[in-house]
N, C-alpha and C positions, 0 to 999 in steps of 0.2 A: 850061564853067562849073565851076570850084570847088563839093563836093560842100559842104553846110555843118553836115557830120557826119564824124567819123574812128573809125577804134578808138582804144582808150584803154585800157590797162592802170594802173589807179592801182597796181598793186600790184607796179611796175615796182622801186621801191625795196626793196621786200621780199620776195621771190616766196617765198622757203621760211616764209615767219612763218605761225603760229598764231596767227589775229586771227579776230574775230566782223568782220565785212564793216561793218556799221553802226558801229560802234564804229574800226575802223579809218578811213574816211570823215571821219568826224568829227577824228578825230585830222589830218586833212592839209586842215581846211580847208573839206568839205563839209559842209554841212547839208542833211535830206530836204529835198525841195521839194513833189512832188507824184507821187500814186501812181494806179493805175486796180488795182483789187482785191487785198485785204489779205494779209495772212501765210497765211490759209486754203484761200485762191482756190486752183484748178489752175494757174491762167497770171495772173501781173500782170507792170506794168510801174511800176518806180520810176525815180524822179528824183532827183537833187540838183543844188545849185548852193553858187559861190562865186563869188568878186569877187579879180579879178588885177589887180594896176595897175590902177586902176578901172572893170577888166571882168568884167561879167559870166560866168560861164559856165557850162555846166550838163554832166550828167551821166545817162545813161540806160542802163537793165539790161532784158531781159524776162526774167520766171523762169517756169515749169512747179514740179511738186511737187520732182522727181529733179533740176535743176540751172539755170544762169543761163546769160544769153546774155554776149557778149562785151559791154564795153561802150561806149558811145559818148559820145563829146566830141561837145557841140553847141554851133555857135556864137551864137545870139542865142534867146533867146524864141520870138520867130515860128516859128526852126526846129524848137525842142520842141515847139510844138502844133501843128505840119505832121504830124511822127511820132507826136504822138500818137493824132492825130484819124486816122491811117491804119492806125495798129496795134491802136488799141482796138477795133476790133470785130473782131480776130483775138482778143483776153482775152475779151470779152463771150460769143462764140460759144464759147467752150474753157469758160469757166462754165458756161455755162444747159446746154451736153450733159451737161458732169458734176454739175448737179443734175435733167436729164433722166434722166438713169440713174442716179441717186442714189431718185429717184421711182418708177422701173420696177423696183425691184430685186424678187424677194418674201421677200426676210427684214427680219430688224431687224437695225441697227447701235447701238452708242455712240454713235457720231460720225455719224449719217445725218442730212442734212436735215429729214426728217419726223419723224425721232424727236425733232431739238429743236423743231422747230416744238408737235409735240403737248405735250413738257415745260414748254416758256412757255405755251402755251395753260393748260395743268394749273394751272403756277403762278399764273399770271394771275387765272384762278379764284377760286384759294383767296386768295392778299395782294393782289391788285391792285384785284379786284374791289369788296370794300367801300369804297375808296380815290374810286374809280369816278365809286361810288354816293351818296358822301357830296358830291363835287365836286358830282355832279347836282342835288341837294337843293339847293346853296347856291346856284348858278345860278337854278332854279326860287325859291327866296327871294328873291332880287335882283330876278331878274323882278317878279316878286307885287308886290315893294315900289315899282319903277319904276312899274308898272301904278298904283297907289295913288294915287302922286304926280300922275301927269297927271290922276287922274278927280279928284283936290281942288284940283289947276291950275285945270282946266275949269271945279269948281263955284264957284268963288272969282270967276271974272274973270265968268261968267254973273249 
């Protein structure tokens, strides 16, 4: 059986070019499609696709921090969420260790998990909070006022 994945070098046309990856992509056709963890991640996996002759077809990378994988032509749909449902929990696991150890470290970082978690907590705080607080009031109002309304329903039709 025909594999329904190949390598693919989109960059067959310009190997020596000085191009931003996404930006070049774009330029021959591709648009993102769909991703499994962001620019930040240790390890994700992007997608794109375009339309040939009125085919579909798509596009698949996995990256780490240090570099990308080769990439693959995929021919339909189904076969991208075949790969991807097989390769996401190779990204999901390469995550959670490196915010496992991002957790266990014992210093502080800039950029460490917990330091931004503590920073939006901080934030959160101080601007978010009264924001909160105020939502809750008008809720509690709404309420009160609903409540109101049935017990003068109730005393009206009594």
């Amino acid at each position: 059986m025909d594999s329904p994945y190949e390598p693919f070098d989109p960059f067959a046309e310009d190997p020596e070019g000085d191009f931003i990856v996404d930006d070049y992509l774009r330029s021959k056709g591709w648009s993102e499609f769909f991703g499994i963890g962001g620019d930040n991640a240790v390890m994700s996996i992007h997608s794109w696709t375009r339309t040939v002759d009125d085919q579909q077809e798509f596009l698949l990378s996995v990256n780490d921090l240090a570099q990308g994988s080769p990439f693959l032509k995929v021919r339909s749909f189904p076969d991208l969420m075949d790969l991807l449902a097989r390769w996401s929990p190779v990204v999901q696991a390469a995550n959670v260790v490196s915010l496992l150890e991002d957790v266990n470290t014992h210093w502080l970082s800039g950029d460490g998990f917990i330091e931004r978690i503590a920073a939006k907590a901080s934030y959160g705080a101080e601007i978010v909070r009264p924001q909160m607080q105020a939502d809750l009031s008008r809720r509690r109002e709404r309420a009160s006022a609903q409540r109101e309304m049935l017990r003068q329903q109730r005393a009206q039709a009594n």
